[in-house]
N, C-alpha and C positions, 0 to 999 in steps of 0.2 A: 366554153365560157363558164368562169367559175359562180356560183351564186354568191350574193354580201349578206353580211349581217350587222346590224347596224344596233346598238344598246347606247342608249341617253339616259344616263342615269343619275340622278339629284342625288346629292351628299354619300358618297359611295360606302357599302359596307365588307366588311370580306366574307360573308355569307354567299355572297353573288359569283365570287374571284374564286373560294375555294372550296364552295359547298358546303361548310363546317365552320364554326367558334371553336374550334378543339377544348372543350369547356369552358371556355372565358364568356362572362354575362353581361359585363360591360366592355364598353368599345375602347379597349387597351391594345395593343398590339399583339397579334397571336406567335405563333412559338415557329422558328425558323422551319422545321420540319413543312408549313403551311405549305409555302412556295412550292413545294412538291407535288400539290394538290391542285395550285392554280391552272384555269382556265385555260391561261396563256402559255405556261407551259405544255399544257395538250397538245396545243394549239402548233405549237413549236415540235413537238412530237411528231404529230402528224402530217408534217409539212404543209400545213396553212398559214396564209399570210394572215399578220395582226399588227394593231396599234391601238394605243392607251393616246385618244385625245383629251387633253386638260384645259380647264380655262385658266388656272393658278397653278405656279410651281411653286416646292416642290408637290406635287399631286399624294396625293392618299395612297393610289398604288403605287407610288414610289417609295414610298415608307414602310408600306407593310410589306414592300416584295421586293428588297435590297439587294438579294442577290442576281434576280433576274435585272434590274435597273441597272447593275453593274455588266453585265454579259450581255445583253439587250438591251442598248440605251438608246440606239436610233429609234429605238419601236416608240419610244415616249417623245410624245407631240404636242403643239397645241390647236387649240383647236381652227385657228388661224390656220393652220398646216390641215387641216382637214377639210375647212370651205374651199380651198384650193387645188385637194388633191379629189374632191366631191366633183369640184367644175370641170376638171381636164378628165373626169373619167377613171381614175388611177386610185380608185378607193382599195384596201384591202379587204380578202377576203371576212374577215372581223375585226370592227372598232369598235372599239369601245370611248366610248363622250362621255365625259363627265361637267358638270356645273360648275361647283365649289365656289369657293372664294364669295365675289360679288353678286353671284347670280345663282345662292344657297337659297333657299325660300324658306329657310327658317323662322319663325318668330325672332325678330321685329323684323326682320330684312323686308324689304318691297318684292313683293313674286310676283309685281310685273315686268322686273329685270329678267325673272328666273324665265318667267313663260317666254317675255322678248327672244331672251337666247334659244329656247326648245323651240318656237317658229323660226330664227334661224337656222338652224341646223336641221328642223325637217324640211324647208324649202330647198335650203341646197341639198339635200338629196333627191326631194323629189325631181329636181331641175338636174340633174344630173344625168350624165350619159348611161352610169350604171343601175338606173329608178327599175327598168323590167327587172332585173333578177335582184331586188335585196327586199328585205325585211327587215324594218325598221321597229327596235322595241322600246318603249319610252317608260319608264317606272321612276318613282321611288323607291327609299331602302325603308320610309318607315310612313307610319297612317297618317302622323300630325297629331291624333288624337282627339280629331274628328270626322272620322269618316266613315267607320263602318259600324251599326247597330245591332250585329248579330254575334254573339257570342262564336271564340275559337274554336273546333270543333279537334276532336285528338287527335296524333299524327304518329306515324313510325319516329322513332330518332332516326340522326343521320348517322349514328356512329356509335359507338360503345363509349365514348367516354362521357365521364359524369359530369355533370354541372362543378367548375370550380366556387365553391362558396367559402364567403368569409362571415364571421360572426355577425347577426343578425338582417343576413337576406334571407328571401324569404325562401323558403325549400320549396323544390323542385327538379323536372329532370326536360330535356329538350324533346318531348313528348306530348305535346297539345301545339299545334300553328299559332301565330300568332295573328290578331286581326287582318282582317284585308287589305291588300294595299292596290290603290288606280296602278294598272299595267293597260297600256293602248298599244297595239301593234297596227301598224302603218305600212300597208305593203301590198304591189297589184296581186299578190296571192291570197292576202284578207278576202275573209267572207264577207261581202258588202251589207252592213246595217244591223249587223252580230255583236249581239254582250253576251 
């Protein structure tokens, strides 16, 4: 029996998909070579099952990973397709959930929609035949910019390439973390009452 891994993730970024901005600082589309990089491609690599659940089409990772959406298009769901394949037991070995759309918890949006849908989707997995073996990881991709009080602390980069900068941002290089961001992992292998 294979173990699941389960990521529910608010407003998706490709930091998460490919490890890397390949220097881009704002959330523009990264450069085709990414998709090489992606997760899912690994994934695909290594002979593990995956799906990209969306609550909106087209999805984020469909956009930024155009080629694998064209070569792999069954793998893109929604998340309808997910409470369903949660109940019969027939989860794959990695999904990926995302929010988007109506249930973004952006300023102004209501993120009682957003929270509504993350208690759905972690009920049906916990209700599901496959609860003993998965690990469920629940994040965002960014703080809100109110969350955390404690200054970045500095970080290796992820890669050798330089921050792409345009005339009057502010210099820098992808070498200090950026604030904290809430990650809860939900799963009978969690350390019970652990921060």
């Amino acid at each position: 029996m294979e173990p699941f891994a389960i990521v529910i993730h608010f407003n998706i970024f490709e930091h998460l998909i490919v490890g890397t901005s390949f220097g881009h600082i704002l959330n523009d589309s990264p450069p085709p070579r990414a998709e090489e990089r992606s997760i899912f491609h690994q994934l695909e690599q290594a002979g593990e099952s995956w799906a990209v659940f969306t609550a909106a089409k087209p999805s984020f990772e469909e956009q930024i990973l155009p080629g694998l959406r064209a070569e792999k298009g069954d793998h893109f769901l929604t998340t309808d397709d997910f409470l369903k394949a949660a109940k019969e037991g027939k989860l794959p070995s990695f999904s990926w959930v995302t929010s988007a759309g109506r249930h973004n918890e952006h300023p102004p949006k209501n993120i009682q929609a957003g929270q509504k849908f993350v208690a759905q989707i972690i009920d049906a997995v916990m209700k599901s035949p496959n609860w003993q073996r998965t690990a469920l990881f629940f994040t965002y991709d960014e703080h809100g910019g109110f969350y955390d009080h404690v200054p970045p602390p500095k970080a290796c980069p992820p890669d050798d390439i330089q921050p792409i900068l345009e005339s009057g941002d502010v210099p820098g290089k992808f070498d200090r973390l950026g604030v904290r961001v809430p990650m809860i992992v939900i799963s009978p292998y969690a350390k019970k009452h652990y921060v």
